[in-house]
C-alpha positions as CSV (number, residue, x, y, z in Angstrom):
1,X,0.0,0.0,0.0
2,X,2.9,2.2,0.9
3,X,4.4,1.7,-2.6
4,X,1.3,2.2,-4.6
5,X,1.3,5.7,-2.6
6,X,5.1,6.5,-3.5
7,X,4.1,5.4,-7.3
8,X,0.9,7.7,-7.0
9,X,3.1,10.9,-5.6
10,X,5.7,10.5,-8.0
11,X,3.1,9.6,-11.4
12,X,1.5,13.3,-10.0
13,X,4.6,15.3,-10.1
14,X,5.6,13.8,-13.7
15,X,2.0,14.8,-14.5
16,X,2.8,18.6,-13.3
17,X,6.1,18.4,-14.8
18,X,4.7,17.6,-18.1
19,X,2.1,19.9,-17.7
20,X,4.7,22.7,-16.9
21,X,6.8,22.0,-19.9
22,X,4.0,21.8,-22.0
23,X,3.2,25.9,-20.5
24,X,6.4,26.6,-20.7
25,X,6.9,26.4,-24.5
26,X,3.3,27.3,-25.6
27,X,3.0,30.6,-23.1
28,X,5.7,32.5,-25.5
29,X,4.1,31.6,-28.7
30,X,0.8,32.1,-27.8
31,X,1.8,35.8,-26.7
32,X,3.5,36.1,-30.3
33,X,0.4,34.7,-32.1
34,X,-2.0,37.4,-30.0
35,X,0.9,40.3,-30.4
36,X,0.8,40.1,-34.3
37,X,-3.1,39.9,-34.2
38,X,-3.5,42.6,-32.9
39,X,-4.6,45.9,-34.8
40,X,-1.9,48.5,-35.9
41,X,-2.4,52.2,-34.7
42,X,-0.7,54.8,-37.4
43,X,1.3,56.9,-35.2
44,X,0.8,60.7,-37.0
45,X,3.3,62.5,-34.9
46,X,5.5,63.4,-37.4
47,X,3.0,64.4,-39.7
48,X,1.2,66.6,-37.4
49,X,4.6,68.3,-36.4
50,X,5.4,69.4,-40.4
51,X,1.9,70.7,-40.3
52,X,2.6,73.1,-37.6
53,X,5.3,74.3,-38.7
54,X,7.8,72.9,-35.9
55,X,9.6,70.0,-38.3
56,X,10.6,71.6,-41.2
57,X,10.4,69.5,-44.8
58,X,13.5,67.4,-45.6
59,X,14.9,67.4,-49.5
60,X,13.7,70.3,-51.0
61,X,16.4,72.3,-49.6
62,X,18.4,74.7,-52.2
63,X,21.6,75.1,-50.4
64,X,24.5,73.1,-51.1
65,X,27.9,72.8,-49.2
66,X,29.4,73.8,-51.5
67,X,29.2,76.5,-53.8
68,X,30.0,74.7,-56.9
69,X,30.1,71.1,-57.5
70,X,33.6,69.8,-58.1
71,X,34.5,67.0,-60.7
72,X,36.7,64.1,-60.3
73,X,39.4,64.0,-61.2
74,X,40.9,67.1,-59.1
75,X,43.4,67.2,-61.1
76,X,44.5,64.6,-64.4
77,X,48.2,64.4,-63.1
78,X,50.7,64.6,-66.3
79,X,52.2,61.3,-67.3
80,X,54.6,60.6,-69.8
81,X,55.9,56.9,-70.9
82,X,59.0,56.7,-72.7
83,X,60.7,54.1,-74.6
84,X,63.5,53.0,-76.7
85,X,62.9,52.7,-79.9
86,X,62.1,48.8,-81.0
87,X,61.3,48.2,-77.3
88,X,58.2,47.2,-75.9
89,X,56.4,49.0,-73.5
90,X,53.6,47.0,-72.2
91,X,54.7,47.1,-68.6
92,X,55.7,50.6,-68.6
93,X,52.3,51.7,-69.8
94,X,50.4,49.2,-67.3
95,X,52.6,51.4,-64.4
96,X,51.5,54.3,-65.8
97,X,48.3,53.2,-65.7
98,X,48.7,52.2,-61.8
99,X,50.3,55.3,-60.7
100,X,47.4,57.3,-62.7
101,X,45.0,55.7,-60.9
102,X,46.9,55.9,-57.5
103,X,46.9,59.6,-57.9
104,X,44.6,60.8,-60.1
105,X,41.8,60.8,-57.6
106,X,43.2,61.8,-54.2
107,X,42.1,64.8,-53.5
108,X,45.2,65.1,-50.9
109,X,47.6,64.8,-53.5
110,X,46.4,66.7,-56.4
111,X,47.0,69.9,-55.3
112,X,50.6,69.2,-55.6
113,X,50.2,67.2,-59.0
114,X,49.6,70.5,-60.7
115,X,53.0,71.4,-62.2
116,X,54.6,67.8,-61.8
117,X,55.4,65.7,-65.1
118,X,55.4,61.9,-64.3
119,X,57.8,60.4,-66.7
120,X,58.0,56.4,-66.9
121,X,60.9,54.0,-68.3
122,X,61.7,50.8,-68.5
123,X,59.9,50.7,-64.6
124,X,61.9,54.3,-63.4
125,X,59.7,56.8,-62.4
126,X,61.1,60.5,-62.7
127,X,59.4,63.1,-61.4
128,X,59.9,66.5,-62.9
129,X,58.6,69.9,-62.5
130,X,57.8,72.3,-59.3
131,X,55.9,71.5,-56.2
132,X,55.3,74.9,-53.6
133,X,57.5,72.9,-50.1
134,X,59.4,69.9,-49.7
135,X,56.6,68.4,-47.8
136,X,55.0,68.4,-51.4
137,X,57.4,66.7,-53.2
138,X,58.0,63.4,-50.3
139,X,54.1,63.0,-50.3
140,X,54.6,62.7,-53.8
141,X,57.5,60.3,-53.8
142,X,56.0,58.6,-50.8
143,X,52.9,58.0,-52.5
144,X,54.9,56.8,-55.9
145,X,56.8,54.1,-53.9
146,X,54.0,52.5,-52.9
147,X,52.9,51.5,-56.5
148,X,53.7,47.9,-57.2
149,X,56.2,47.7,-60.5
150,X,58.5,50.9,-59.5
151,X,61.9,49.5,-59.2
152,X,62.9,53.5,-58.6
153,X,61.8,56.8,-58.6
154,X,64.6,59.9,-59.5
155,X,63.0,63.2,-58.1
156,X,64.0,66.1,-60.4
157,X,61.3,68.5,-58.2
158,X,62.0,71.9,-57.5
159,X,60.7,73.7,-54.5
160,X,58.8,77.1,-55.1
161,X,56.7,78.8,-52.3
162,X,55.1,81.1,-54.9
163,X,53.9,78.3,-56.8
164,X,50.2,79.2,-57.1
């Protein structure tokens, strides 16, 4: 009798176990089920705000940042290829090419590009031509020896504050 008491108590608290389970996992989805039932209210805040006056209307604004739109390039930086004659110069123009587009739109740069003549051979870069401070012309050289194929850059730059 004792036993079938034991069995009795323990069948009753797998019962609530199950029964808590069970709760457990259908509580959440029943709330998610009744949540997306329910009926949407349009909030009108926003829309009564511009009609007061108090939020003023976004994109039909004139003024820009700046007063005229610039173009890229800043500036089309001045490259020469040179080559022997009967020579090839595939690789020499594919530098050029790499350097042009390494320079040709950094706006950081192009200021100084403006009286600079790139001039490649046989993987040599040589940069000739005037740059306003020295600061100029090792951004410039800097810049150049980061482009992959330059076995070595001469700089031929003149310094010339008045540069303008």
């Amino acid at each position: 009798m004792a036993r079938a008491r034991v069995e009795a108590k323990v069948y009753a608290g797998e019962c609530i176990m199950k029964t808590f389970k069970q709760l457990f996992w259908t509580t959440p989805l029943a709330l998610l089920v009744v949540g997306c039932a329910a009926p949407v209210s349009r909030d009108n805040t926003i829309a009564e705000w511009q009609q007061e006056g108090l939020l003023p209307p976004t994109g039909s604004e004139t003024t820009r940042v700046y007063a005229a739109p610039r173009t890229y390039p800043a500036v089309e930086p001045n490259i020469v290829v040179q080559t022997d004659p009967g020579k090839n110069a595939t690789g020499d123009l594919a530098l050029a090419d790499a350097i042009r587009g390494r320079v040709e739109y950094d706006r950081g740069l192009a200021p100084s590009l403006r009286g600079v003549t790139i001039e490649v051979k046989q993987g040599r870069v040589i940069l000739n031509g005037s740059v306003r401070s020295d600061l100029d012309a090792r951004v410039i050289v800097d810049d150049l020896r980061d482009v992959a194929g330059v076995t070595r850059i001469t700089d031929n730059l003149e310094i010339n504050p008045n540069l303008d």
